[in-house]
C-alpha positions in Angstrom: -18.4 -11.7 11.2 -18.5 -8.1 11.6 -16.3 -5.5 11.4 -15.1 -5.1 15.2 -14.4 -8.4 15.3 -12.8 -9.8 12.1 -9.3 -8.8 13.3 -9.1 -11.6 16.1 -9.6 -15.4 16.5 -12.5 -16.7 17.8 -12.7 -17.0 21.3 -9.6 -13.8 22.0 -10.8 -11.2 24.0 -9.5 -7.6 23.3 -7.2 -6.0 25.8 -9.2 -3.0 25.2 -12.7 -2.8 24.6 -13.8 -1.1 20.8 -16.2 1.5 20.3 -19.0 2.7 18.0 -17.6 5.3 15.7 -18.1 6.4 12.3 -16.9 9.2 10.5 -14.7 10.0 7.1 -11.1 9.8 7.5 -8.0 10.3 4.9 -5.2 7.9 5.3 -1.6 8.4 3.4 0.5 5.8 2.6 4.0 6.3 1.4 4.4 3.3 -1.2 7.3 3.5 -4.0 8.7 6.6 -2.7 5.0 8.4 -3.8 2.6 9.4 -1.2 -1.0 8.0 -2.2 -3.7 9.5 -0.5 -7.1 7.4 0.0 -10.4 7.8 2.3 -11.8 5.4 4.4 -14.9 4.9 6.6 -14.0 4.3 10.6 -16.4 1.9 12.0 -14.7 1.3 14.9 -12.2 3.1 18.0 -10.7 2.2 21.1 -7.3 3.7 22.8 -5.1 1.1 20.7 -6.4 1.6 16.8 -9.3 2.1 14.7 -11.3 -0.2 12.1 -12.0 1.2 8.5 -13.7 0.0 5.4 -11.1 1.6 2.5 -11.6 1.1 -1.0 -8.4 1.4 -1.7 -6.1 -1.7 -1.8 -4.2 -1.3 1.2 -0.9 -4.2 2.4 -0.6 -5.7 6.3 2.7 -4.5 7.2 2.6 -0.9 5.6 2.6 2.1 8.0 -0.1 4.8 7.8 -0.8 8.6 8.5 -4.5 8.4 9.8 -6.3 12.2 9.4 -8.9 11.8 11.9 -11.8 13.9 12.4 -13.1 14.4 16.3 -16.0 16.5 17.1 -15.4 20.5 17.6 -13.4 20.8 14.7 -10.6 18.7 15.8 -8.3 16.6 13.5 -6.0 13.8 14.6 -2.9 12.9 13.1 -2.0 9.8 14.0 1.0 6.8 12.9 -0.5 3.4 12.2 0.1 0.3 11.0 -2.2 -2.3 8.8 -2.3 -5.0 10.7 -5.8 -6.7 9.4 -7.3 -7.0 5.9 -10.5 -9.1 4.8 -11.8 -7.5 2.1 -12.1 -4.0 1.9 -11.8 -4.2 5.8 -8.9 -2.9 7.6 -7.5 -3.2 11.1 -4.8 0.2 11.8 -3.1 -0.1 15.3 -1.5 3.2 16.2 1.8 3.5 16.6 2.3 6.8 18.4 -0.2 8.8 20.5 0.8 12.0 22.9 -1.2 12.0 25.9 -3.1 14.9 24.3 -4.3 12.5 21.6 -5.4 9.4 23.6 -6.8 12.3 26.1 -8.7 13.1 23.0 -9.9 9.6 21.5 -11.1 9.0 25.8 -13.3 12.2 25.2 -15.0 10.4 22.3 -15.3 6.8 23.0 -16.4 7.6 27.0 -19.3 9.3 25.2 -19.7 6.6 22.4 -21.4 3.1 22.9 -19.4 -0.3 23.3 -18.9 -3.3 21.1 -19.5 -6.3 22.8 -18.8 -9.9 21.9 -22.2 -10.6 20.7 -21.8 -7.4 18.4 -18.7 -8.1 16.9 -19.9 -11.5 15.5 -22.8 -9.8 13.7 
């Protein structure tokens, strides 16, 4: 199963749809009172979180600061949670977006392609 779709049961649609998207990111993690600072590779976007491969051993549960890079120079800072982990596969569901950010991730995914069902079982 592939990346976009190893975060929900078989046969559960998404409330929103996911989108191609690849790019770099950082993520911080505040573990043990110490920051740790690791990169990941987004595969995935839509409005509600992101999926990432991260080499890094990450725990379902933790909270996140995602450093996102857009197009134009633009860098998102955005609060998320693990929720998914097979592997070295993560699932991050945002936790806080201002209307400027989700104004933002719209700009990219409305120019980005869609995941489809078929897709995400690749």
């Amino acid at each position: 199963m592939g990346l976009a779709g190893f975060d929900k049961p078989v046969g559960i649609e998404r409330i929103l749809p996911r989108y191609q998207f690849e790019v770099r990111m950082r993520i911080e993690v505040v573990r043990e009172r110490e920051t740790r600072l690791t990169e990941g590779w987004a595969r995935d976007l839509s409005e509600s979180g992101l999926g990432a491969f991260v080499g890094a051993e990450l725990f379902v549960g933790e909270l996140a600061t995602l450093r996102v890079p857009l197009p134009n120079q633009i860098e998102l800072v955005i609060p998320a949670k693990i929720t998914r982990n097979v592997g070295t596969e993560y699932g991050f569901q945002f936790t806080a977006l201002s209307p400027v950010q989700r104004d933002q991730l719209r700009s990219v995914m409305v120019r980005s392609k869609i995941i489809t069902s078929s897709q995400a079982s690749d």
